[in-house]
N, C-alpha and C positions, 0 to 999 in steps of 0.2 A: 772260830773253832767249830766243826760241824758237830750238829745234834741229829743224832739217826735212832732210826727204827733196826733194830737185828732181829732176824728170825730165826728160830733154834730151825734148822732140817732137816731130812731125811738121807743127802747125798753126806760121803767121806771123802774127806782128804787123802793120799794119799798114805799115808800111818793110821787107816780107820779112828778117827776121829771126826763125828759130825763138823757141816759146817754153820757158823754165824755168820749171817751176813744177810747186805737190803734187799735181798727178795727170796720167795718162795720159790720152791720149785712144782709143788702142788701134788704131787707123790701122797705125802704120810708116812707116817711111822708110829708106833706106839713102844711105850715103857714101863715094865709091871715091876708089882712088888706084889707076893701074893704068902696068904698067913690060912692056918689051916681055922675052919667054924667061921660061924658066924658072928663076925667083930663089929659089924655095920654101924652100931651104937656106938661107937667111941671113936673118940675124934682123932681124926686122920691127917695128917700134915703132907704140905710140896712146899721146900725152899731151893735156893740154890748155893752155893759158894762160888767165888770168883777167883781167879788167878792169874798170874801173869803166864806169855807159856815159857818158859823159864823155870818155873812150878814156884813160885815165891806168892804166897796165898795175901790177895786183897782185904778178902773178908777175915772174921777175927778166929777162924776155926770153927764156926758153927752157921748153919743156913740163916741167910736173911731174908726179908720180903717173903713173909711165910701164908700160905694162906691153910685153911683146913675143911675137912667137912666131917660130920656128923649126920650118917644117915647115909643111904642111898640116893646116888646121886649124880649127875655131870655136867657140864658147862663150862666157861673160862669164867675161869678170878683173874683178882688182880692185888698184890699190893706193893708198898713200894721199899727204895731202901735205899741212901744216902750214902754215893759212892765218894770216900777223900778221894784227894786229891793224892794222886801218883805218878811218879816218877816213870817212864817208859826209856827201852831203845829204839831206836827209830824202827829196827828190826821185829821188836816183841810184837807177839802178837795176846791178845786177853781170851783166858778158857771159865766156862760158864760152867758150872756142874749140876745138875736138879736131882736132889734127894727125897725122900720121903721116912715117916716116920708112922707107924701102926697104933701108936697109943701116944700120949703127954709122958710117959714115963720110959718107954721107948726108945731103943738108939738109933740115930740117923742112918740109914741104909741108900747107898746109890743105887738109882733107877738102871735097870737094864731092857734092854728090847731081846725079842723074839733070837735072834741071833748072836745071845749074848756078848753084846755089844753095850759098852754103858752110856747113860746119860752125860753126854761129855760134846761141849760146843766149843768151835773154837775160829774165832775170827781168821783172817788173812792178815799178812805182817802189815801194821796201819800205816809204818811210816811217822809215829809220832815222837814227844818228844814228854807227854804226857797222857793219862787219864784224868779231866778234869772232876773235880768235887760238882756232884750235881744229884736230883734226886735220877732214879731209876725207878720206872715204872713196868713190873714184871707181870704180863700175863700167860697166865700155864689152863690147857686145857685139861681138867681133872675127874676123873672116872672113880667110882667108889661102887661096887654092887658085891654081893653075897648069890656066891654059882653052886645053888645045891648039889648039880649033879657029884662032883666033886668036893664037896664040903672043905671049900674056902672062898676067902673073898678075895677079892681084886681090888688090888691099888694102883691106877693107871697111871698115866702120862700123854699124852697124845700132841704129836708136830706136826704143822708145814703143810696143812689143808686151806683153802677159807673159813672151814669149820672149825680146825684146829690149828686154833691163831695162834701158836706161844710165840711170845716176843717180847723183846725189850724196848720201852722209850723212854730217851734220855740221854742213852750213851752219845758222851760228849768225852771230844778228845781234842786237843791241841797237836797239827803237824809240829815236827822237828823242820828247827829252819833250814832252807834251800841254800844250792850250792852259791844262787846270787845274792843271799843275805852275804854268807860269808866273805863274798868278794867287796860288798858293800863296807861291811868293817873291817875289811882288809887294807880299805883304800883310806878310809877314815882316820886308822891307826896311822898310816904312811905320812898323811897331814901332820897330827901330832908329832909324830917322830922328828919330822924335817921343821916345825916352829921352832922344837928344843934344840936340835941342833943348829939353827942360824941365832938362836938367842931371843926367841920372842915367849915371853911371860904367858902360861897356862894355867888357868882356878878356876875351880870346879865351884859354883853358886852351893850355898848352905844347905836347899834344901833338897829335896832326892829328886827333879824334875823342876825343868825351866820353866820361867812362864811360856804357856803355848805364845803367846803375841809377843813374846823375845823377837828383835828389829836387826839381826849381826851386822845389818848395812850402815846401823843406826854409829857416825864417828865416838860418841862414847865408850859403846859398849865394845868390850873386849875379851869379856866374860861371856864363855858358853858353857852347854849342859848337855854333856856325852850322853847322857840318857834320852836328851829331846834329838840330838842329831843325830843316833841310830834308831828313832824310830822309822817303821819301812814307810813311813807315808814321810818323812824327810828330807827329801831328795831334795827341794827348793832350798832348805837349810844348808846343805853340804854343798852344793852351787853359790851361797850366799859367801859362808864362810873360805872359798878358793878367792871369792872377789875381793876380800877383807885382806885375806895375807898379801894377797899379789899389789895393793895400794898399798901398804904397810912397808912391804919389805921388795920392793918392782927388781932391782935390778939381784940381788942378790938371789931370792930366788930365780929370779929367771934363768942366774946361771945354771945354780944347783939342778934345773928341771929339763934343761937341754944337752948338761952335760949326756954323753954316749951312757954309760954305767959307772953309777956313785956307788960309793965304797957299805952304802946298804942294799944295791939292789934295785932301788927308788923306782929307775924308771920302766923298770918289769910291771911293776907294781902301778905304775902312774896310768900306763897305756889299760889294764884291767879297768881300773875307777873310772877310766875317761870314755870307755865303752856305755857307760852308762849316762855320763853327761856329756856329748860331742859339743856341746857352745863352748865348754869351759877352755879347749884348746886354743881359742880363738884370743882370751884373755891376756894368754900368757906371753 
C-alpha cells in the first residue's frame, strides 16, 4: 500500500480546483480570511475536512488535525488526525478542504485566495480500491498579523513554496486489483468448477486462512484454503494444486482439458491461467 507525502498547490485542474499531489511546483499561493479590529489576542484556528470527489464527506462534518494561534504570528504547524478506513472507486479521487475559524466560538469559514478561488485540493483519480486507516500528519503554513492601515487582521494560509510547505503525511491508499489479478481468480475458480464437476470432494479448512507451510503435494492432504491460493504471491500453490488434480483424476481430466470447447467454456479460460504458468501445459 503506498504511504505518500501530498502537497496542497498552486496550479488547477481543469474545473479550477487545486491540485494534491507528490510534488511541488514552487509557484505559491496564499488564502485569507480577513475580520474587521484588531482580534490578534484570540485564538485563531486552520483545519481541514476531507472527501471523497464524489462529495461523500470522510471527515465527520467538522475540521480535523486543527492547529491555532494566539497572537501575531507565522510559520508551519502541524498536527495530526486519524483517517478510517474507506472504501474507494478505483476512479475516485480524495478532496482536501482547509478552513479557518476567528474565535473558539466562531463558525468554520473556507479559506479563499486572491482570486476567489477556495481552498479546495484535490488529488488525481488514484486508482484504488481504498483509503487506508492511518494517522495523517497535516502541515499548513499559518499567517496571523493585525494591518492597521485598514483596521483588520489577516487570517492566512500559504502553499507550495519550500517556505510554504502545506502537506500531508501519511496518506496511505490501497490500489484496486489489476486486470491480472482478476484473470488469476478467473483461472482458480475454473479449477474448482471442473473438480465439482468430474466429482472430486472440495472443504474449505475451519479456520479463515491456511497454514502458510500447507504441502498440496503432500498425498494426504486434500484440503485447501481459497484464501491462501489467491494470495498474489501464490502462484507456486496454484502450480501445486494443477499437479494434485492431474495424479488424482489423469485421464479424465485430461479429456475434459483437451477437448475443443466444454460446454463451460473451460478452455478460453484454461489458455488465460496457463499464460501465467507455461510448465503447467507440459503436465497435462
Amino acid at each position: 500500500m503506498p504511504t505518500e507525502t501530498r502537497y496542497m498547490r498552486s496550479d488547477l485542474w481543469a474545473d479550477d480546483v487545486y491540485k494534491l499531489l507528490l510534488a511541488q511546483t514552487g509557484v505559491g499561493n496564499l488564502f485569507r480570511i480577513e475580520e474587521v479590529g484588531d482580534t490578534t489576542g484570540i485564538e485563531h484556528a486552520w483545519g481541514i475536512r476531507v472527501f471523497k470527489g464524489s462529495g461523500a464527506e470522510i471527515t465527520a462534518g467538522t475540521p480535523v488535525a486543527v492547529v491555532t494561534r494566539t497572537g501575531a504570528g507565522s510559520g508551519v504547524q502541524s498536527a495530526t488526525w486519524s483517517c478510517p478506513l474507506t472504501s474507494l472507486l478505483s476512479t475516485d479521487t480524495v478532496v482536501v478542504r482547509v478552513y479557518g475559524r476567528v474565535s473558539p466560538s466562531a463558525a468554520w469559514f473556507l479559506f479563499i485566495d486572491l482570486t476567489y478561488l477556495n481552498a479546495e485540493f484535490r488529488t488525481e483519480a488514484l486508482g484504488a480500491q481504498s483509503l487506508d486507516a492511518a494517522t495523517w500528519t497535516v502541515y499548513y503554513y499559518t499567517y496571523l498579523a493585525y494591518i492597521a492601515a485598514i483596521n483588520k487582521t489577516r487570517m492566512q494560509y500559504h502553499v507550495d513554496t519550500a517556505t510554504y510547505l502545506s502537506r500531508i503525511e501519511g496518506f496511505t491508499w490501497t490500489p484496486a486489483p489489476t486486470a491480472a489479478a482478476h484473470a488469476y481468480c478467473d483461472g482458480f475458480v475454473c479449477i474448482i468448477s471442473l473438480l465439482k464437476k468430474l466429482g472430486v470432494a472440495w472443504a474449505a479448512p475451519a479456520v479463515a486462512d491456511a497454514d502458510p507451510t500447507l504441502d498440496p503435494m503432500a498425498p494426504s492432504q486434500a484440503i485447501f484454503s481459497p484464501v491462501a491460493v489467491l494470495k498474489p504471491s501464490a502462484t507456486d500453490r496454484l502450480n501445486n494444486l494443477w499437479s494434485l488434480v492431474c495424479a488424482q483424476t489423469p485421464r479424465a481430466l485430461n479429456h475434459v482439458l483437451h477437448r475443443q470447447v466444454d460446454d463451460h467454456g473451460f478452455n478460453h479460460r484454461r489458455r488465460r491461467l496457463l499464460s501465467f504458468q507455461p510448465r503447467l501445459h507440459q503436465r497435462l
